[in-house]
PQR file with spaces between the fields and no chain letter, atoms N, CA, C, O and H, PARSE charges and radii, in Angstrom:
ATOM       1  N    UNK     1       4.597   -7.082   -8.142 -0.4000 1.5000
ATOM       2  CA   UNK     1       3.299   -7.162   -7.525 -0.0000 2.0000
ATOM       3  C    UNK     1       2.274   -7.709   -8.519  0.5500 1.7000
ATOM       4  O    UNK     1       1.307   -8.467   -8.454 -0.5500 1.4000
ATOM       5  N    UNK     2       3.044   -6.835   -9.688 -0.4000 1.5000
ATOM       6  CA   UNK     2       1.624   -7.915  -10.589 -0.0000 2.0000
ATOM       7  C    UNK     2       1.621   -9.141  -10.571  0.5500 1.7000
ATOM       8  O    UNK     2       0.577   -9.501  -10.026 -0.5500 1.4000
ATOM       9  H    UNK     2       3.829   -6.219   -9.740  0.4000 1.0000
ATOM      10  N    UNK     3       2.403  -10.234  -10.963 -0.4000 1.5000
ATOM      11  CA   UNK     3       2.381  -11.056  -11.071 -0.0000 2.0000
ATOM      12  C    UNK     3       1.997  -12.273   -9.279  0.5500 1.7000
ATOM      13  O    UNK     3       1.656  -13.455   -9.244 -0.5500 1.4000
ATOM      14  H    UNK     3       3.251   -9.940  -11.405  0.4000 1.0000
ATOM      15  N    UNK     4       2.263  -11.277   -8.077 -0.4000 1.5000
ATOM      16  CA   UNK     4       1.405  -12.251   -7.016 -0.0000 2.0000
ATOM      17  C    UNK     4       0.037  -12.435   -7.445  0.5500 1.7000
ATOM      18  O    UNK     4      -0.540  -13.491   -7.708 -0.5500 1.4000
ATOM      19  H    UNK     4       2.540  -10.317   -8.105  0.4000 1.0000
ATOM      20  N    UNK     5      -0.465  -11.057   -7.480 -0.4000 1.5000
ATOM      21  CA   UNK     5      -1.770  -10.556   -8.116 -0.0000 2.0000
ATOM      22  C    UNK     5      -2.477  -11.433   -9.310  0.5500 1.7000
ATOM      23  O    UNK     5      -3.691  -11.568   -9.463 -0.5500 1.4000
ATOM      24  H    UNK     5       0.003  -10.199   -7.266  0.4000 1.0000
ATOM      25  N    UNK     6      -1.768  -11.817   -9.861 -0.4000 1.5000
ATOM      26  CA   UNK     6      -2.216  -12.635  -11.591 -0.0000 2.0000
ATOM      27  C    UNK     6      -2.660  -14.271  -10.740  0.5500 1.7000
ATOM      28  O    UNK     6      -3.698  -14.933  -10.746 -0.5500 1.4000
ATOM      29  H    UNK     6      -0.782  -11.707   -9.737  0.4000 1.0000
ATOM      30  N    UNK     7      -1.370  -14.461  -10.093 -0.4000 1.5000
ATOM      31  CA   UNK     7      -1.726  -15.821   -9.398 -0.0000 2.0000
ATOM      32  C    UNK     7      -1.891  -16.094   -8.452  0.5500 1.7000
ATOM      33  O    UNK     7      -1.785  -17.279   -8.135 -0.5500 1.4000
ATOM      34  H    UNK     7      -0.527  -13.923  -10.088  0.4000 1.0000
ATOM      35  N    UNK     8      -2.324  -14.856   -7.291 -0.4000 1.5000
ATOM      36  CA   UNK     8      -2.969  -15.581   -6.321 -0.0000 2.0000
ATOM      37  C    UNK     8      -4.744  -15.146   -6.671  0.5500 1.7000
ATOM      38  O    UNK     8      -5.618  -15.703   -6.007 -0.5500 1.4000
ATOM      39  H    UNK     8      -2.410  -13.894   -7.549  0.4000 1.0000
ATOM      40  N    UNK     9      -5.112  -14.135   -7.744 -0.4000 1.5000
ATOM      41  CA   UNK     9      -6.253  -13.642   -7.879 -0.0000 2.0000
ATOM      42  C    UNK     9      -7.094  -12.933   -7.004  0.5500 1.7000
ATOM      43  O    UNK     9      -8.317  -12.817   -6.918 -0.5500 1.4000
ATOM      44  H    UNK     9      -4.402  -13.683   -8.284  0.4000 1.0000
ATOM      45  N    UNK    10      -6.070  -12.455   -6.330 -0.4000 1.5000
ATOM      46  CA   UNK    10      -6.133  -11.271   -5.401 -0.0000 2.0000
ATOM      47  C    UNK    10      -5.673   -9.713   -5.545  0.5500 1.7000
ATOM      48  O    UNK    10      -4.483   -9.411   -5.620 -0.5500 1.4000
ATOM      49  H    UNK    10      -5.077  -12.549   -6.399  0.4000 1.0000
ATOM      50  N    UNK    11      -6.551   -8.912   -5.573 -0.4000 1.5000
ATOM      51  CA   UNK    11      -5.685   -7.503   -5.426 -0.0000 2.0000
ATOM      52  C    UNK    11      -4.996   -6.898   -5.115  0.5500 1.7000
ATOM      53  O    UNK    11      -5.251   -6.762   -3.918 -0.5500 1.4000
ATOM      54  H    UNK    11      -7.518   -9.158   -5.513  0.4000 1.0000
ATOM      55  N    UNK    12      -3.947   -6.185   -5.397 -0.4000 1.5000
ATOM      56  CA   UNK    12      -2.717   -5.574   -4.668 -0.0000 2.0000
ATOM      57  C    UNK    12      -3.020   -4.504   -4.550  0.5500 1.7000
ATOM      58  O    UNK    12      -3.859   -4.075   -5.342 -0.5500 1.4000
ATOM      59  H    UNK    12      -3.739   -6.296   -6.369  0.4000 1.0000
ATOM      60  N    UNK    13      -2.517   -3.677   -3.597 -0.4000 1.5000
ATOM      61  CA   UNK    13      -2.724   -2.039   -3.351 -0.0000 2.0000
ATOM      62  C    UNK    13      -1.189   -1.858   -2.686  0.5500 1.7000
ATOM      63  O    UNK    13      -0.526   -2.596   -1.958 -0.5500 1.4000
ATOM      64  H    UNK    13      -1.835   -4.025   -2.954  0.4000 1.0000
ATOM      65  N    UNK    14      -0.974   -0.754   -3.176 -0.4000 1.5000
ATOM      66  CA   UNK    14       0.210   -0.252   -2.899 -0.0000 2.0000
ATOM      67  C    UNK    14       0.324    1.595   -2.361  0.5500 1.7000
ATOM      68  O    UNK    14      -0.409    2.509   -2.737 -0.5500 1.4000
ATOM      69  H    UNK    14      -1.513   -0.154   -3.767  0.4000 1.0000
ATOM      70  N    UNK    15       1.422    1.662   -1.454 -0.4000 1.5000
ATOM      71  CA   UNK    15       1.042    2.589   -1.081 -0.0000 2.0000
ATOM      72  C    UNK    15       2.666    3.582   -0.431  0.5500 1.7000
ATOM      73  O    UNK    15       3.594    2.855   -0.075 -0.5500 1.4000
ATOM      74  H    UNK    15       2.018    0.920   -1.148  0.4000 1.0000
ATOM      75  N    UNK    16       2.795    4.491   -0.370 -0.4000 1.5000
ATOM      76  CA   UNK    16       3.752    5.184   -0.228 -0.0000 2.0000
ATOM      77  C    UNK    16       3.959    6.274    0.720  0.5500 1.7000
ATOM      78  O    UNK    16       2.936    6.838    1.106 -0.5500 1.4000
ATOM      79  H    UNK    16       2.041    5.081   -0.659  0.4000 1.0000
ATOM      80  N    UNK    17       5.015    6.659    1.146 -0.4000 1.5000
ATOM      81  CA   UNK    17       5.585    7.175    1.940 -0.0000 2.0000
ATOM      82  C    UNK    17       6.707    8.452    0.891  0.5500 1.7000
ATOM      83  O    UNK    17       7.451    8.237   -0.065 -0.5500 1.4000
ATOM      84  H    UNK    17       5.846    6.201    0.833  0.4000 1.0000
ATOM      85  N    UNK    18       6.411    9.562    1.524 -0.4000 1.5000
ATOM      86  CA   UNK    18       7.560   10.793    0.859 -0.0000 2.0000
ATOM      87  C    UNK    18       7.579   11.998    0.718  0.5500 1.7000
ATOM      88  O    UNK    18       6.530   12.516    1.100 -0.5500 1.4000
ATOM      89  H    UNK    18       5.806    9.736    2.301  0.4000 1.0000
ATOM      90  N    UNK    19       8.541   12.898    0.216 -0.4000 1.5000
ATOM      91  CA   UNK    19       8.225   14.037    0.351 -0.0000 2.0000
ATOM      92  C    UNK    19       8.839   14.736   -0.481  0.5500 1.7000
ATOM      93  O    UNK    19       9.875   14.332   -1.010 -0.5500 1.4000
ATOM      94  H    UNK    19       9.393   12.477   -0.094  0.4000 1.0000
ATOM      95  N    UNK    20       8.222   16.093   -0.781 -0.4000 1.5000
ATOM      96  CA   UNK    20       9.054   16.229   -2.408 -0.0000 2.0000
ATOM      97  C    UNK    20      10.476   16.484   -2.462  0.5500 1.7000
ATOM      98  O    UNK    20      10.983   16.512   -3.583 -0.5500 1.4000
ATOM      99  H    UNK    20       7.380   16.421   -0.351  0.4000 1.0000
ATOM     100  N    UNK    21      11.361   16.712   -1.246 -0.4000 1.5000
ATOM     101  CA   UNK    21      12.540   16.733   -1.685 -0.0000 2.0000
ATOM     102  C    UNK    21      13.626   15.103   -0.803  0.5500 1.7000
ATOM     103  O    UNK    21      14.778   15.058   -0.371 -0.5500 1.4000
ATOM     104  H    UNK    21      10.950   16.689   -0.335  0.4000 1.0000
ATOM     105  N    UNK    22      12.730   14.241   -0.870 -0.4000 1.5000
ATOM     106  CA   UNK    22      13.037   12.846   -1.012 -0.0000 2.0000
ATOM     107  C    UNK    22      14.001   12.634   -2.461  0.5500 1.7000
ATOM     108  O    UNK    22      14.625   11.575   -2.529 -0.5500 1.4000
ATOM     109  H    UNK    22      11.794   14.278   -1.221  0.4000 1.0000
ATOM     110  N    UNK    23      14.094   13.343   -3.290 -0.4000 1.5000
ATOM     111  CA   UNK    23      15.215   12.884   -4.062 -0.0000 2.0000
ATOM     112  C    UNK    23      14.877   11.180   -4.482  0.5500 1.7000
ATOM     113  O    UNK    23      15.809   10.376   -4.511 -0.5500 1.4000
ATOM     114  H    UNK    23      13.587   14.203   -3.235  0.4000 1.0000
ATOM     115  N    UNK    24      13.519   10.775   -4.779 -0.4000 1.5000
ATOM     116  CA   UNK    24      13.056    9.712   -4.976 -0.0000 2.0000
ATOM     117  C    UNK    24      13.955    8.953   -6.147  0.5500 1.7000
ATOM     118  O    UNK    24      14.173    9.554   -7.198 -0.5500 1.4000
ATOM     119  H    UNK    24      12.761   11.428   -4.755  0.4000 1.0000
ATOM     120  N    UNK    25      14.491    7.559   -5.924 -0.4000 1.5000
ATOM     121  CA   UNK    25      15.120    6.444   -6.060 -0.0000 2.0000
ATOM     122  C    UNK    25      16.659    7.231   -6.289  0.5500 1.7000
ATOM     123  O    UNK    25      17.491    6.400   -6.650 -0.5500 1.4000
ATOM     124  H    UNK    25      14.315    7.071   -5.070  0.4000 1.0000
ATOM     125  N    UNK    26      17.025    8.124   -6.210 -0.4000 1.5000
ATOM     126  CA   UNK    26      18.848    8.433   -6.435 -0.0000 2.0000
ATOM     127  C    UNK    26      19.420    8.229   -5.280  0.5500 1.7000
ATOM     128  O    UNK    26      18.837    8.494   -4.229 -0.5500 1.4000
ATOM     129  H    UNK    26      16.349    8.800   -5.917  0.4000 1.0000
ATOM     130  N    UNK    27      20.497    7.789   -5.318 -0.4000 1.5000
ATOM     131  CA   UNK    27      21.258    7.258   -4.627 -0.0000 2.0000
ATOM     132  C    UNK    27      21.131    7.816   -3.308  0.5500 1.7000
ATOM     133  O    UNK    27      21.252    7.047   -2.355 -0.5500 1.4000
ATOM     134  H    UNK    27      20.972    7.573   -6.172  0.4000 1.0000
ATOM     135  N    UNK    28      20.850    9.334   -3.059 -0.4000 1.5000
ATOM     136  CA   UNK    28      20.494   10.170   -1.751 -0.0000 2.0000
ATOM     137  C    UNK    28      18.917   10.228   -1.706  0.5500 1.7000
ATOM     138  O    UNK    28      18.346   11.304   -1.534 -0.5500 1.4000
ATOM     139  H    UNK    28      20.752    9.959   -3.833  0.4000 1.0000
ATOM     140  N    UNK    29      18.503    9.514   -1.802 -0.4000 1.5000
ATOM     141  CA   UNK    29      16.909    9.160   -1.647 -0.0000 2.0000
ATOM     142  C    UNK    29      16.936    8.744   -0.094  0.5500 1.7000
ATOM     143  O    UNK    29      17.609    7.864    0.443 -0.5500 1.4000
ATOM     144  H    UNK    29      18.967    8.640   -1.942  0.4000 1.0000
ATOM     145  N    UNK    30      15.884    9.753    0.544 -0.4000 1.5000
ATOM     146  CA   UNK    30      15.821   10.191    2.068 -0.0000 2.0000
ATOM     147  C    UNK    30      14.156   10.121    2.536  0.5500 1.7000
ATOM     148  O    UNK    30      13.320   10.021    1.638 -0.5500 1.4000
ATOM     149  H    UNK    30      15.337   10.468    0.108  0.4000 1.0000
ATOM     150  N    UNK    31      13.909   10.152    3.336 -0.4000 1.5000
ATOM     151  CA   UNK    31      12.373    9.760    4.088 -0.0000 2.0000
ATOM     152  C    UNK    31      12.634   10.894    5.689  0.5500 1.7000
ATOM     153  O    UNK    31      13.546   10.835    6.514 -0.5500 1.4000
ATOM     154  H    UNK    31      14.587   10.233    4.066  0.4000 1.0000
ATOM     155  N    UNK    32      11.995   11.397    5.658 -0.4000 1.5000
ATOM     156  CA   UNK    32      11.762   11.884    7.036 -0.0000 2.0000
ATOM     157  C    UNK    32      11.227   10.971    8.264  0.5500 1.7000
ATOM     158  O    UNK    32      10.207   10.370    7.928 -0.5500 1.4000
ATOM     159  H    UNK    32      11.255   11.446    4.988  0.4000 1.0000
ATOM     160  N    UNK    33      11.566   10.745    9.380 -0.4000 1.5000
ATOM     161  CA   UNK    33      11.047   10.220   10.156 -0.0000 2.0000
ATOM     162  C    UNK    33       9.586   10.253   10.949  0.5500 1.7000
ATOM     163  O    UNK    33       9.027    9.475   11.722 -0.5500 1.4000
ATOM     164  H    UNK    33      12.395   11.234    9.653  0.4000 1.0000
ATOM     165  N    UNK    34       9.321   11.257   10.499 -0.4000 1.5000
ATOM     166  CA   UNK    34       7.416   11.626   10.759 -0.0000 2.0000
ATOM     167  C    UNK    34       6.890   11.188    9.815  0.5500 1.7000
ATOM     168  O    UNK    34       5.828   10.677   10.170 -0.5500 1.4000
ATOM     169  H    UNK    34       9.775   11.889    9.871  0.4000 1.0000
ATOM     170  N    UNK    35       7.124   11.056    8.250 -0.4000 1.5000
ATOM     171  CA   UNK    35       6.808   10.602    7.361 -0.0000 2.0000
ATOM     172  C    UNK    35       6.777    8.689    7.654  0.5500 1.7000
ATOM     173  O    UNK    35       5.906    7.821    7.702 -0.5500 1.4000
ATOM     174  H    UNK    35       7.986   11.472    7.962  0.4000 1.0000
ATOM     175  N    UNK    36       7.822    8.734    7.750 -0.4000 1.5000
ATOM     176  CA   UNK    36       8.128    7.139    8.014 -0.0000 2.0000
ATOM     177  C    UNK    36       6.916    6.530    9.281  0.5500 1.7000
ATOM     178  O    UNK    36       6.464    5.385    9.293 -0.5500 1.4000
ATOM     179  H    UNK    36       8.529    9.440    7.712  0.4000 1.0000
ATOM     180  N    UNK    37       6.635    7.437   10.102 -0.4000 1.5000
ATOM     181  CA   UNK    37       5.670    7.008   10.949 -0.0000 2.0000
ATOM     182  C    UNK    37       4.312    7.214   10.745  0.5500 1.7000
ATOM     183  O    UNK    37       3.389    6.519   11.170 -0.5500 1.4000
ATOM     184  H    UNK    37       7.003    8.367   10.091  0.4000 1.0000
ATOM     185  N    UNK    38       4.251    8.282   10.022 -0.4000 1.5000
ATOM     186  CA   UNK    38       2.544    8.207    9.482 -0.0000 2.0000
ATOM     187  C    UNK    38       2.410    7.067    8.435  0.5500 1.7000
ATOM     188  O    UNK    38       1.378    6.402    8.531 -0.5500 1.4000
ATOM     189  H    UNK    38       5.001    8.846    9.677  0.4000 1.0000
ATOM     190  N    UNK    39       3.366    6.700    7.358 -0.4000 1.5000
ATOM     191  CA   UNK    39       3.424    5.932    6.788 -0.0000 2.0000
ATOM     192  C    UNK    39       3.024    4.507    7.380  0.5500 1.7000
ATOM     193  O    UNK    39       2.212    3.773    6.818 -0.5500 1.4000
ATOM     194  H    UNK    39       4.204    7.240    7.280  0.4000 1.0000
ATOM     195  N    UNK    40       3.812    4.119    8.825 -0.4000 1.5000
ATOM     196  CA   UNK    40       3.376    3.061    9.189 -0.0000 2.0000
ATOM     197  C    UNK    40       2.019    2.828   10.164  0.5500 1.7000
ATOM     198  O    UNK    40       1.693    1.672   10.436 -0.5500 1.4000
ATOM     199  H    UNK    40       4.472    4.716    9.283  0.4000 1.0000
ATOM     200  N    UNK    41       1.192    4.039   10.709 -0.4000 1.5000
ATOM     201  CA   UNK    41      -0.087    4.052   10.887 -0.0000 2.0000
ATOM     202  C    UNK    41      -1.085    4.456    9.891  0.5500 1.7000
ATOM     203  O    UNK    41      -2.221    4.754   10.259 -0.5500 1.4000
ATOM     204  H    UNK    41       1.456    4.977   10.488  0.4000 1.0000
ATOM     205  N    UNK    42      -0.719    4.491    8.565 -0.4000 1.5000
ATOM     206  CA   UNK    42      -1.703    4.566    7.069 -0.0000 2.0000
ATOM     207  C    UNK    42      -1.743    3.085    6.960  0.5500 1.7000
ATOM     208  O    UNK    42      -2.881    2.619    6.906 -0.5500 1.4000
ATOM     209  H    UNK    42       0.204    4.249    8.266  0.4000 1.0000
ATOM     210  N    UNK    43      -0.780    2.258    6.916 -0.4000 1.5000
ATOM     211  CA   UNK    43      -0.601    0.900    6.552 -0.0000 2.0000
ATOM     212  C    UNK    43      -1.577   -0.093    7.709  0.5500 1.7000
ATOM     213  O    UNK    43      -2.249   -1.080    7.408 -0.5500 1.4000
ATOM     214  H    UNK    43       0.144    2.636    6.960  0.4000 1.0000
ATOM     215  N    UNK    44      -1.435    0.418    8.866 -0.4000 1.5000
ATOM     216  CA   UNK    44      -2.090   -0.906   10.070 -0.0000 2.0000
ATOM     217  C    UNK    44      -3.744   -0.117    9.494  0.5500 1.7000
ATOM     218  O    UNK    44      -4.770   -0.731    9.201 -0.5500 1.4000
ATOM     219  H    UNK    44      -0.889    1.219    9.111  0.4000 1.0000
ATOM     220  N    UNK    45      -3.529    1.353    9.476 -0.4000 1.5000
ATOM     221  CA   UNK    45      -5.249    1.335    9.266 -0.0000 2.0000
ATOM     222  C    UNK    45      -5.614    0.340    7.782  0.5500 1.7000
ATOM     223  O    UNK    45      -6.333   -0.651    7.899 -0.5500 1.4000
ATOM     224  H    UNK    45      -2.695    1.852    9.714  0.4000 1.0000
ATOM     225  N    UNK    46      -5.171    0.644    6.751 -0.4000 1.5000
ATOM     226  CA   UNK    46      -5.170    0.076    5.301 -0.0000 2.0000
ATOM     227  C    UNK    46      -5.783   -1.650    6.028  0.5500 1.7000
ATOM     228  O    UNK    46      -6.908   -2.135    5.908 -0.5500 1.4000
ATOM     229  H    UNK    46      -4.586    1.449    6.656  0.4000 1.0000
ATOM     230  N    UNK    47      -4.697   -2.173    6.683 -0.4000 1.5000
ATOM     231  CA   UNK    47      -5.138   -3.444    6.924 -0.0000 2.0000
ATOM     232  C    UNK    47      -5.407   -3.684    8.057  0.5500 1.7000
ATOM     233  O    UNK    47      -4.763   -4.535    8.672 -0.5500 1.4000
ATOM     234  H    UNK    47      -3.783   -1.779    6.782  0.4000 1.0000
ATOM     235  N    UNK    48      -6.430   -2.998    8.627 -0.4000 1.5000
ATOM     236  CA   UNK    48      -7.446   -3.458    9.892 -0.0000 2.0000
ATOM     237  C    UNK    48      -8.708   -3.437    8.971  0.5500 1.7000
ATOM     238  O    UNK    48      -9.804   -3.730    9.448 -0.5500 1.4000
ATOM     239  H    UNK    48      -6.953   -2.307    8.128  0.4000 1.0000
ATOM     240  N    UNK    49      -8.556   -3.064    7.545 -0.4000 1.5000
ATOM     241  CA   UNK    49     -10.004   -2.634    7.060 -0.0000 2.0000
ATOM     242  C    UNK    49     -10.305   -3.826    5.987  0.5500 1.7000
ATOM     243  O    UNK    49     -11.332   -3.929    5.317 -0.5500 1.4000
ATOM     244  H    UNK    49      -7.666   -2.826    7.157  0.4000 1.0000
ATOM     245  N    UNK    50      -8.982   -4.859    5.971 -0.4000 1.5000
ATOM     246  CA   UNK    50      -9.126   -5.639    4.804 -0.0000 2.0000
ATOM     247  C    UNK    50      -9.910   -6.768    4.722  0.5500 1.7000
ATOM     248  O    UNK    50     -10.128   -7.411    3.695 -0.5500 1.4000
ATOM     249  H    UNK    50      -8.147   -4.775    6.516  0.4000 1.0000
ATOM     250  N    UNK    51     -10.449   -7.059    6.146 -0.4000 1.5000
ATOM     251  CA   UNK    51     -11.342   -8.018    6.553 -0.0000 2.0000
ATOM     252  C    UNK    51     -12.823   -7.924    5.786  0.5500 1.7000
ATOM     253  O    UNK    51     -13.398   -8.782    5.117 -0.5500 1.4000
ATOM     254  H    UNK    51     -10.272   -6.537    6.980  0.4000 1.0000
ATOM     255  N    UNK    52     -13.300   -6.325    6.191 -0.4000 1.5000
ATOM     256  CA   UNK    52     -14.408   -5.789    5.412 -0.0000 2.0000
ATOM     257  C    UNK    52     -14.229   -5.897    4.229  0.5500 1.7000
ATOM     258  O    UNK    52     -14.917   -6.582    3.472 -0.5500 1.4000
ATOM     259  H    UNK    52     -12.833   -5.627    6.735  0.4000 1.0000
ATOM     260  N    UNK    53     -13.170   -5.153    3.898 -0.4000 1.5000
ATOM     261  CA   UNK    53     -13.179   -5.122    2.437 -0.0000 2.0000
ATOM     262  C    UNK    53     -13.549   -6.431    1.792  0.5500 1.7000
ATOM     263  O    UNK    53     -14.476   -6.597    0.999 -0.5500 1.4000
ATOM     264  H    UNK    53     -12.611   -4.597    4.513  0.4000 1.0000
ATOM     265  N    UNK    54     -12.815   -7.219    2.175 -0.4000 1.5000
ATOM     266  CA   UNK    54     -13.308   -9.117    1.584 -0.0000 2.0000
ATOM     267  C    UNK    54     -14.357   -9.562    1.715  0.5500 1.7000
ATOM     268  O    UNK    54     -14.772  -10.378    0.892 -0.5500 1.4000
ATOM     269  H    UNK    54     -12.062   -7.084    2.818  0.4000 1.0000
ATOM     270  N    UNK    55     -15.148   -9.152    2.833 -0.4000 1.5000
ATOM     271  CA   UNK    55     -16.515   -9.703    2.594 -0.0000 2.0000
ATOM     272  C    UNK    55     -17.445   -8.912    2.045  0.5500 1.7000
ATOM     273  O    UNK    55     -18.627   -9.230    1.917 -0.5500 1.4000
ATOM     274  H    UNK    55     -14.810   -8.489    3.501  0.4000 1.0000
ATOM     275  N    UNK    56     -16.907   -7.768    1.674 -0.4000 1.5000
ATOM     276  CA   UNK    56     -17.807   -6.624    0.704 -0.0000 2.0000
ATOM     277  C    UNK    56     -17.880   -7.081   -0.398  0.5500 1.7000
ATOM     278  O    UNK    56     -18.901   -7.061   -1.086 -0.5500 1.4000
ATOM     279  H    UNK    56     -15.946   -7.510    1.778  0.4000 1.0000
ATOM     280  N    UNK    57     -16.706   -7.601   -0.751 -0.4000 1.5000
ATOM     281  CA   UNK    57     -16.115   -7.806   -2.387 -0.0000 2.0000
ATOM     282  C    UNK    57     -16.524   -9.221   -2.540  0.5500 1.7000
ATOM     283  O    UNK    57     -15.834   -9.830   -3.358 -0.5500 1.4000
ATOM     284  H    UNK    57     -15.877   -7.618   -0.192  0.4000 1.0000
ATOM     285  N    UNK    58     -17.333   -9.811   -2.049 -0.4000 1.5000
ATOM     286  CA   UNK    58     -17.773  -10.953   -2.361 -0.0000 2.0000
ATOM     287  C    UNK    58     -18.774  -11.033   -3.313  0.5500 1.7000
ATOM     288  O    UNK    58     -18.745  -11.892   -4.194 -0.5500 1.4000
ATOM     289  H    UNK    58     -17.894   -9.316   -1.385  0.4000 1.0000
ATOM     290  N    UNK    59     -19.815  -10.067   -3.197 -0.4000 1.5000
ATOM     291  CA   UNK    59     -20.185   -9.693   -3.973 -0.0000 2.0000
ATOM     292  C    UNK    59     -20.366   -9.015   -5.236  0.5500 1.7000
ATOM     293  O    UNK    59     -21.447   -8.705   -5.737 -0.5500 1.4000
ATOM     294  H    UNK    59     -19.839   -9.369   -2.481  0.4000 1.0000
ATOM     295  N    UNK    60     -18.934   -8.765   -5.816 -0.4000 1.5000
ATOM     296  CA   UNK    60     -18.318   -7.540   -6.715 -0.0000 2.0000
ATOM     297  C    UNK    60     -17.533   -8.699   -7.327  0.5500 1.7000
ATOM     298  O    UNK    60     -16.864   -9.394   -6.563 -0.5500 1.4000
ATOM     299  H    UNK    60     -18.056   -9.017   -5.409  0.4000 1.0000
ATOM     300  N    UNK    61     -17.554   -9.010   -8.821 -0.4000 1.5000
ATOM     301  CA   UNK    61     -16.725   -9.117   -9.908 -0.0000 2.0000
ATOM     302  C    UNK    61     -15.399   -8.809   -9.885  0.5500 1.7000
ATOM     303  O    UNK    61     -15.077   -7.672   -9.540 -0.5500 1.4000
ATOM     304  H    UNK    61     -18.098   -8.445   -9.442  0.4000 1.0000
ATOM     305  N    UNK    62     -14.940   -9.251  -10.052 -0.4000 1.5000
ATOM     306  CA   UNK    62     -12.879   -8.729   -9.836 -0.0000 2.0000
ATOM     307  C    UNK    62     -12.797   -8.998  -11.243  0.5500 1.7000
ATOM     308  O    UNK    62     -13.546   -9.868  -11.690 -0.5500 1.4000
ATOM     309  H    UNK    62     -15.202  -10.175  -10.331  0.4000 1.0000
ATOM     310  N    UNK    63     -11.936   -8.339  -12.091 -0.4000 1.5000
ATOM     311  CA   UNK    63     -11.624   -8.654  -13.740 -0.0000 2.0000
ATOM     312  C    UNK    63     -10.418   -8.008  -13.809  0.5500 1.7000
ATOM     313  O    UNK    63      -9.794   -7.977  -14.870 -0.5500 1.4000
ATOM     314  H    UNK    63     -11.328   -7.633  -11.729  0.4000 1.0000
């Protein structure tokens, strides 16, 4: 991600889905299915808002 980020000069945000006994990246690394679905209505809200966000940040320095 960094590197889209470096060259398109755009921000990345990243964002996650889990739960503490997800057993995160081992081979039995698991997601609940309610999880998996709030996960994917956090994400459409995240980017219904990115429109604003861009013309907010027009005004704001990125470094």
């Amino acid at each position: 991600m960094y590197i889209f980020g470096k060259e398109l000069q755009f921000p990345i945000v990243s964002t996650g889905v889990g739960w503490a006994g997800s057993k995160t990246h081992a081979p039995n690394e698991s997601i609940r299915l309610q999880d998996f679905e709030q996960g994917v209505v956090h994400m459409a809200y995240m980017l219904s808002g990115i429109s604003a966000a861009l013309q907010t940040s027009e005004n704001v320095e990125v470094k």
